[in-house]
N, C-alpha and C positions, 0 to 999 in steps of 0.2 A: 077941846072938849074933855072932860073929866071920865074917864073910866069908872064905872061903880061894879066893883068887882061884887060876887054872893055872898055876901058874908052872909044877908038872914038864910039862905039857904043849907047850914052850918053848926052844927051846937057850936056851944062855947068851948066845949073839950074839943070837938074836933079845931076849930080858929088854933087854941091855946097849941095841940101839938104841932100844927102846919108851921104856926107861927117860931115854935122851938125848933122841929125839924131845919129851917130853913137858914135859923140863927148858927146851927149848928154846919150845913153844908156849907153855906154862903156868905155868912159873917153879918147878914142881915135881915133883923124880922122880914116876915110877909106883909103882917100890917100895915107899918113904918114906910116900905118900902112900896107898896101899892097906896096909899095916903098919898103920897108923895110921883105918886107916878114915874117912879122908877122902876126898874126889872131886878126881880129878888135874885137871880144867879149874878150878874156883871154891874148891877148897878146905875146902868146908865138907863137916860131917859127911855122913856115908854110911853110915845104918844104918838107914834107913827108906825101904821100896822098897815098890808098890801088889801084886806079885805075883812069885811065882817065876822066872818070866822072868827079869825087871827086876833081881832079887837074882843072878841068872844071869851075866847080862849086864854087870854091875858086876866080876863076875870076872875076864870079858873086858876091857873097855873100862876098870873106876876108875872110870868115872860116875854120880853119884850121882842120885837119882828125878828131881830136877827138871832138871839137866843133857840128862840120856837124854828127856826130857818135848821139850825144846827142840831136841835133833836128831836123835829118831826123828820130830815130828810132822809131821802132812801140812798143806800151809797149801793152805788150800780157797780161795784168793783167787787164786790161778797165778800 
């Protein structure tokens, strides 16, 4: 199933810097990289998420389960 992330939720300026922003952390558009149902930080696929949220959230953010795993988590160590 296709993820449609917000883009009309979005001007164009805001798409354009997310889109540089990410080119520039991650070595790959946001766009490009959600088109293609990939995860804009690591790259790999992104089409298997633990819950609605998480599938949600991916709209938002490109982050794929285990990406969003690593920087939603709370580390119980302080």
């Amino acid at each position: 199933m296709k993820i449609e992330y917000r883009k009309n939720m979005k001007t164009a300026e805001m798409e354009n810097m997310l889109d540089d922003m990410t080119k520039e952390l991650f070595g790959r558009g946001r766009k490009v990289a959600m088109d293609n149902q990939m995860c804009v930080m690591c790259g790999n696929d992104a089409n298997h998420f633990t819950d609605e949220l998480s599938r949600r959230e991916y709209g938002i953010s490109g982050m794929c389960q285990s990406c969003q795993d690593g920087v939603f988590s709370v580390d119980s160590q302080g």
